[in-house]
N, C-alpha and C positions, 0 to 999 in steps of 0.2 A: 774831500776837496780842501786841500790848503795852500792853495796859490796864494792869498794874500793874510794869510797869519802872520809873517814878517812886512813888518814896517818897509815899503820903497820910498826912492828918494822922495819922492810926493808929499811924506809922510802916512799914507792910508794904510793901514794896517787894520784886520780883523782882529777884535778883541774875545768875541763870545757867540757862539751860533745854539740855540736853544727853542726847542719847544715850548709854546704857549699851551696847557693843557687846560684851562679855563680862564675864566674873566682875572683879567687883571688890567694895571695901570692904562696901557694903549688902546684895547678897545675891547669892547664886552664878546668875545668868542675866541675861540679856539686856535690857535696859530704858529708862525713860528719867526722868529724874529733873529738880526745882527745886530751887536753894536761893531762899533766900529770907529778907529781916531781917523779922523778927515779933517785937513785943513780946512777954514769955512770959507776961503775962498772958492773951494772945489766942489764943496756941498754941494753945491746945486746941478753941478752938473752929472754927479756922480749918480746923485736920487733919480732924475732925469734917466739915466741910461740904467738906472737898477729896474724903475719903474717898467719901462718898455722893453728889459728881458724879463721881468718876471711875467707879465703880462701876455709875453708870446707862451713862456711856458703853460700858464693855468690854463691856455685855449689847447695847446695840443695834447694835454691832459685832461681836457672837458671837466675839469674841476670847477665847481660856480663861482663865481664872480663875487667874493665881499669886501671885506675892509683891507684896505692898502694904504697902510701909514707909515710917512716918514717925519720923525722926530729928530730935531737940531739939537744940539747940546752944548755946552761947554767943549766937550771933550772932544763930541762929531757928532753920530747920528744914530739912532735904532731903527732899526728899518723891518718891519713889520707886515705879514699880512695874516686874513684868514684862510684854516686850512680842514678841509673834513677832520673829525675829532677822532679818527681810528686810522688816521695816516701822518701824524705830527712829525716821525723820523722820515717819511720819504719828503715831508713840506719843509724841513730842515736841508735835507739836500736842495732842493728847487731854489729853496732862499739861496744857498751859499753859490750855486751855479751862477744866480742871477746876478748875486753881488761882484763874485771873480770876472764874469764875464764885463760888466759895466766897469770895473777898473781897468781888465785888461784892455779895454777898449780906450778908455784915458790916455794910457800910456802907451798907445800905440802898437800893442803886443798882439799876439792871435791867443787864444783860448778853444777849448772845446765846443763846438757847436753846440743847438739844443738836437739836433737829430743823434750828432753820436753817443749823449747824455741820457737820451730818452728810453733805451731799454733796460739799462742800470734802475733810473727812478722807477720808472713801469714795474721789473720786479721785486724792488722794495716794495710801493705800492700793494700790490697783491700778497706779499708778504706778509705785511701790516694789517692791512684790511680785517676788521673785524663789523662786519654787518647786525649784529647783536647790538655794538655798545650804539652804532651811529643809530639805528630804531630805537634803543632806550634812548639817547641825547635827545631824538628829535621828539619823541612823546614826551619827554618832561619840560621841552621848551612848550609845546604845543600845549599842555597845562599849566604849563608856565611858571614851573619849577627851579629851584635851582639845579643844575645835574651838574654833581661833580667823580670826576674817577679816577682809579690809581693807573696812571700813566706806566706804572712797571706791569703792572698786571690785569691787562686787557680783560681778565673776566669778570673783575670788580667796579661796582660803578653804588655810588651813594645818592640818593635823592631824597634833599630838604624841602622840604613844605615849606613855604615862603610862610617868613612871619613866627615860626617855629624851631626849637632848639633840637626836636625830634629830629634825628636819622637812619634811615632803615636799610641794610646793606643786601644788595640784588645779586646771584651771579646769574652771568647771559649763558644759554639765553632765557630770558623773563618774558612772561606773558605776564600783562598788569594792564588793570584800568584805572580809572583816576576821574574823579568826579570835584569838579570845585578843585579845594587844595587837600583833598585827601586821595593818599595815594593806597592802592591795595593789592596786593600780589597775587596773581591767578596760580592754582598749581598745575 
């Protein structure tokens, strides 16, 4: 999706469309985010209509509901949400839909619905999908781990004991318990 990679007379232009693969600066999970030059007069209308296409999307996706942040900047905005952690390139497409579709709508233009959109993401989605790493993510949150993993290669996933330099490298799928902050590998 590059309808708005090039700067229109507006000035909006998409700068960067990227996967969030863990905690960083915007907010502590998983996601995928835009920056983007927006004049700041338009900022707010732009987030406004990002907001409520991307929000149509996560429901006809039955994706859960978390964090949705929009950050203002000098430059314009990053625009942010969270995304299961074993589908970051299909939540990259969702963001860039939602962002093209709220500018198109700015300026007056038509864009792609979310229906004709919707079987392209679907089978990235399944594509993507790895049920392995999202069980390990969700049990080292659930102990309360740091879980971090290599975004190129879905079968590696590393989990830090909080408070510890230790890192013990898993491939999925893992069978592991974990008691307190010790984690143990079932074979």
């Amino acid at each position: 999706m590059e309808a708005t990679r090039n700067a229109g007379a507006d000035g909006i232009e998409r700068l960067d469309s990227r996967r969030l693969p863990g905690p960083h600066l915007v907010f502590d999970a998983e996601g995928a985010v835009i920056d983007a030059r927006v004049p700041a007069a338009v900022a707010p209308a732009l987030i406004a209509a990002w907001e409520q296409h991307l929000r149509s999307a996560l429901q006809a996706l039955e994706w859960p509901l978390g964090a949705i942040v929009a950050q203002t900047n000098p430059v314009g905005v990053s625009l942010a949400f969270a995304a299961p952690i074993d589908q970051l390139f299909a939540a990259t497409e969702v963001n860039e839909w939602a962002f093209d579709s709220a500018v198109a709508s700015l300026r007056g233009e038509t864009y792609p619905a979310l229906s004709a959109v919707l079987p392209a993401i679907r089978a990235a989605i399944l594509d993507e999908a790895s049920p392995a790493l999202a069980a390990l993510s969700r049990a080292a949150d659930e102990q309360e781990l740091c879980f971090l993993h290599d975004p190129g290669d879905c079968r590696s996933a590393w989990v830090r004991v909080v408070g510890s330099t230790r890192a013990t490298v898993f491939r999925s799928p893992v069978r592991w318990i974990g008691t307190g902050s010790t984690m143990c590998r079932l074979p």
